[in-house]
N, C-alpha and C positions, 0 to 999 in steps of 0.2 A: 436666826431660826426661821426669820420667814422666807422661803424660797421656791423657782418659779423653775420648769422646765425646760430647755430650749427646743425651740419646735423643730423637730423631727428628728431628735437626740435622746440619748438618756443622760446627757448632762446638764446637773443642776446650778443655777444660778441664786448666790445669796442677794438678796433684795434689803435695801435701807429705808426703816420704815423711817414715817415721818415728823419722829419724835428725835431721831437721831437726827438729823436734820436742825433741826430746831435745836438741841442744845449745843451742836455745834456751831451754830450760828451766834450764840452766844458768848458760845468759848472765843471766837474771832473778834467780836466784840470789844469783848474785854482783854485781849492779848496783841492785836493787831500793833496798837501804837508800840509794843517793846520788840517787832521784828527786826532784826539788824536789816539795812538795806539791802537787796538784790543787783549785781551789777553783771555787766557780761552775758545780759539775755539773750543774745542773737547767739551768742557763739554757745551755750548751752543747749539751746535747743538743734544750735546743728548736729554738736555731738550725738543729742539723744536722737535726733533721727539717723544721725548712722547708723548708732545702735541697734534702733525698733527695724529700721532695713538688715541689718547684718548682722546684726552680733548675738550677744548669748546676754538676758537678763532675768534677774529672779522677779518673776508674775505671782503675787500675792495668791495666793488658791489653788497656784500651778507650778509654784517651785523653778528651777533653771528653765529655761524655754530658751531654744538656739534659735535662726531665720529658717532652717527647716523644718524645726519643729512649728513655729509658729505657720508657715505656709500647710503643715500636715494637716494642723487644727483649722484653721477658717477653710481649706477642702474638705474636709470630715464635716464639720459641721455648717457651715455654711455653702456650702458648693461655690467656692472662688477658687479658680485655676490660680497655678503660682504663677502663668507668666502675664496675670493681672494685677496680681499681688505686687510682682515684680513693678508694673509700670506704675503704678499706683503710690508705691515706695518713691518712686521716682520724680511724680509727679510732687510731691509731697516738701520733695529736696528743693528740687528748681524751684516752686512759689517760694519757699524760705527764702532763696540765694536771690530771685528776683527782685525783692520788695526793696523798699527804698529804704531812707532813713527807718532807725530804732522811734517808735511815738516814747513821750514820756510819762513812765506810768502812773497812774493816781492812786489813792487811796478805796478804789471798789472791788468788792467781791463781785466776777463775773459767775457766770451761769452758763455751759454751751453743750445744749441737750443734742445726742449727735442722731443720726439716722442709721437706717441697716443695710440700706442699698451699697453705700460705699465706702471705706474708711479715708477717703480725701478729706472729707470734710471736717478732720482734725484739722486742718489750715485752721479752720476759727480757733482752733485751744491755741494756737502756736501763737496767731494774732493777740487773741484776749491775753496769754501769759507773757508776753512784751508790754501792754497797757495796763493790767491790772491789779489791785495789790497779791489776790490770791485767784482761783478757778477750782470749780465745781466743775466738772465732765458729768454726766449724764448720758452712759452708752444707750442704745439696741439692745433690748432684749430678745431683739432676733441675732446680734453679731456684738459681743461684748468685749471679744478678744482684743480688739486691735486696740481699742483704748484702754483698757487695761493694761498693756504690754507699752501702749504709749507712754502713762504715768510710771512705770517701773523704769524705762529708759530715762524719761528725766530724774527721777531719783538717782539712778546710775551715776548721771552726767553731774550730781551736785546739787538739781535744784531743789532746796528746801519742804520739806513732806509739810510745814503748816501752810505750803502757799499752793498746794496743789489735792485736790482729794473727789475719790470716784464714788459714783452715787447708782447704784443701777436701784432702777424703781419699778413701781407697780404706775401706769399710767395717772391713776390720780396724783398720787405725789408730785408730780411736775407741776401742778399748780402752787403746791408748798415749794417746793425748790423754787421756784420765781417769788414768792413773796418775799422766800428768807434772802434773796442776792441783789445786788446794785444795779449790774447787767446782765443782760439773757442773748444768748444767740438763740434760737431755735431751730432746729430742722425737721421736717415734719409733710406729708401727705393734706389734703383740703382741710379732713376734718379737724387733726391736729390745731393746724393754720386758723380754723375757724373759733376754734377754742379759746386761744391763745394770743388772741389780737389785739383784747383789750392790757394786756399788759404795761404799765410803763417800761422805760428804758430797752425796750426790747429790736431785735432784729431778727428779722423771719423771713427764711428761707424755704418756701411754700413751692408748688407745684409751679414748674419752671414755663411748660408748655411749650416747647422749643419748635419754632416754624420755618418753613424757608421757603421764600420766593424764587419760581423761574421765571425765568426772563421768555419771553412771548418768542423767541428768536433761538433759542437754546439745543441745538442739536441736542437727541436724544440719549446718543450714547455717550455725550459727555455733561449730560444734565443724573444718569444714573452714577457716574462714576463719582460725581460730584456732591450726591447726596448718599451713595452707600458708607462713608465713613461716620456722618453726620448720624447718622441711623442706627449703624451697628456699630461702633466705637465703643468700649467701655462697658459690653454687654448691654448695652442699652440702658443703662443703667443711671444713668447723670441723668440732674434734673435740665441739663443742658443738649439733651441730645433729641434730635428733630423726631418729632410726633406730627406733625400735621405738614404736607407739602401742597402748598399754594400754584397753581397753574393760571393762563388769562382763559385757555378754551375748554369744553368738552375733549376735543380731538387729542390738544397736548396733555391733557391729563392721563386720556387713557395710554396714550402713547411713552410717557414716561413713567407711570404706573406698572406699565406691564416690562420695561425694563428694569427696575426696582426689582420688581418680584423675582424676576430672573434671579439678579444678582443676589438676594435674600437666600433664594432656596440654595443658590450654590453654595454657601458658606456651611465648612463645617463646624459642629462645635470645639473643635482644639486649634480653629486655624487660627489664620493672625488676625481675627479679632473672636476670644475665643467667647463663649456663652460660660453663664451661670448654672449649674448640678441644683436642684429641687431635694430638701432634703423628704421635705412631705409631699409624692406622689397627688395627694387631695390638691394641695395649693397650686402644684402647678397645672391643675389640670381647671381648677377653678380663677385662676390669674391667664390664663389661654380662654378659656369659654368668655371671659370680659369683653373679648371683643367681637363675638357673635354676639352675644347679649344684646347687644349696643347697635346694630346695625339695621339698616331700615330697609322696606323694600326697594328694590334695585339697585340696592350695595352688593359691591361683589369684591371675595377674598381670592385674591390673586395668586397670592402663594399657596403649591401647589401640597408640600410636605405636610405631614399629620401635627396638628397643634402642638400632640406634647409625642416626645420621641424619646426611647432608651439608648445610651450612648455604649459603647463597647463590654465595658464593665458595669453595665447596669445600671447606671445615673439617668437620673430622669431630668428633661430638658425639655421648655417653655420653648416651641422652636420660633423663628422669625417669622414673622406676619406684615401685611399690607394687604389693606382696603382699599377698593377703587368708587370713592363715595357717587349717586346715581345724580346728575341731573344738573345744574351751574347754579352756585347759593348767590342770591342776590340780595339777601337782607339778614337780619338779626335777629329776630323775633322767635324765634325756634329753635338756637343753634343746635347742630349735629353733634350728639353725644360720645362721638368719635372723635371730632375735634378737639386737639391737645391732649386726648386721653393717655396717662401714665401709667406703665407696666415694666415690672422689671426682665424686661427682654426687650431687644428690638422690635422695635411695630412704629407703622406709619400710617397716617389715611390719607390718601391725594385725592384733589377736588378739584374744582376750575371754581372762580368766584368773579364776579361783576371787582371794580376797582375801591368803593365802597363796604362791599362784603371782607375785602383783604385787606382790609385798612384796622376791622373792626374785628379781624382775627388776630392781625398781628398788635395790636390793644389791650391783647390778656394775654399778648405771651412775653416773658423775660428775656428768652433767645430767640432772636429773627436772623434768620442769616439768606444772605446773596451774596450771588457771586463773585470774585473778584472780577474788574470792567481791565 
């Protein structure tokens, strides 16, 4: 009964209050030790991602859902092109086939509250349901589908409905759902992260801040080609994708900054790497203003195109952004509110910093990346 709207849809979302919660936790409790064992995890879960990539399975609330159907629905309602969808799927296979050894699993109920930016981040369920006795998913209430359609493909493939069960919540509940579980993935924005920290058993996956060093020597047009993937890759979208690019000078800053932007404004939104559709015109225009907000005197936005732009058929699009931050940071005490700053579109701020300043930029962020020598 209690339900929540999905932002910039008319479809409704049923929400699990946090009572339900709790006597489920119960029910687990008390039934956990008569589960028959689980064997054959790897190879299950591959199946069920063929499935959630290709196939056709029944989605609780949604009846058969085919691969097209499901790519119609996260375009509709979320603005994800299918040939992100596509990679995405993709990507999702390869970490499976990649990993190493099967862990062996214990007796805890995990916990893995996912995010709305991208549906990769099922890797953690696929992880935690090789480890753990059962999982709780915890979708986006902005992007619900894909984990939903997740847990119907493992059903599909076999694996057992008491070791698996989806939870979409009202944001307070996540603190009940981490009480009532053994382990917690979390994925989540600062405030989330901030919330959420004192948790035991937990692993938190917080604002990435993704950086990347030039090299003081780095031809220009092969320091932009270098960083445009890094940048706009995945619509910008990973908490792994470069926000802040690090230079030694003034000069190479602005001089790799203004090839950046070049190469920013030339992308289209359906190229090959394509952008995210805004389904509420308000949010993309208030996730675009973010970063004038933020900017100080003698910052200047390089890219040249209109922040938020109509795409052919009327989709509204956060277009790509760069900053060329004013002046060379030589200390900490103040940092530029542009720095590492996260948005779901490609954006970047270049700066020049003292060897100190870049030491203590690249110190808060999870992704640094340079070049290969």
């Amino acid at each position: 009964m209690d339900r929540a709207t999905l932002p910039g849809t008319s479809v409704e979302l049923a929400l699990v209050p946090e009572i339900v919660a709790d006597a489920d936790r119960r029910w687990w409790d008390a039934g956990v030790d008569e589960l028959p064992p689980l064997s054959g995890r790897r190879e299950l879960l591959l199946e069920a991602l063929e499935s959630f990539s290709h196939g056709t399975v029944t989605v609780g609330g949604i009846g058969e859902q085919s691969a097209d159907d499901f790519r119609t629905t996260l375009w509709r309602t979320a603005g994800l092109p299918g040939a992100l969808v596509d990679r995405w799927c993709a990507m999702l296979r390869d970490g499976l086939l990649k990993k190493g050894g099967a862990p062996e699993p214990d007796g805890r109920l995990a916990l893995v509250a996912l995010p709305g930016n991208t549906f990769t981040c099922l890797e953690s369920a696929c992880d935690q349901a090789e480890r753990s006795a059962g999982v709780w998913l915890r979708p986006s209430r902005r992007e619900p589908f894909s984990a939903a359609r997740f847990v119907a493909a493992l059903l599909a493939a076999g694996w057992p409905a008491q070791r698996i069960g989806l939870y979409p919540t009202e944001q307070r509940v996540l603190h009940g759902l981490l009480r009532r579980t053994d382990r917690h993935v979390v994925y989540g924005g600062a405030g989330l992260a901030a919330s959420v920290r004192h948790s035991p058993a937990l692993i938190l996956h917080g604002p990435g801040r993704g950086c990347a060093l030039v090299p003081p020597r780095m031809p220009v047009d092969q320091a932009g080609a270098w960083l445009l993937p890094l940048v706009a890759a995945d619509a910008g979208r990973f908490c792994s994708n470069v926000r802040t690019v690090v230079c030694e000078t003034p000069d190479q800053a602005r001089l790799v900054a203004g090839a950046l932007a070049d190469a920013l404004d030339a992308l289209p939104p359906d190229g090959p790497w394509p952008l995210t559709a805004f389904r509420e015109p308000a949010a993309a225009q208030d996730t675009a203003r973010s970063v004038h907000t933020r900017l100080r005197p003698g910052d200047r936005v390089l890219t040249r195109r209109p922040p938020v732009a109509l795409g052919a058929a009327g989709d509204v699009y956060a277009m790509p952004q760069l900053a060329l931050l004013d002046g060379h940071v030589t200390g900490t005490a103040d940092p530029h509110p542009l720095i590492g700053h996260e948005v779901p579109f490609p954006f970047a701020a270049v700066l020049s910093a003292t060897p100190d300043a870049a030491r203590a930029i690249t110190a808060e962020s999870l992704f640094v990346y340079r070049p290969a020598k």
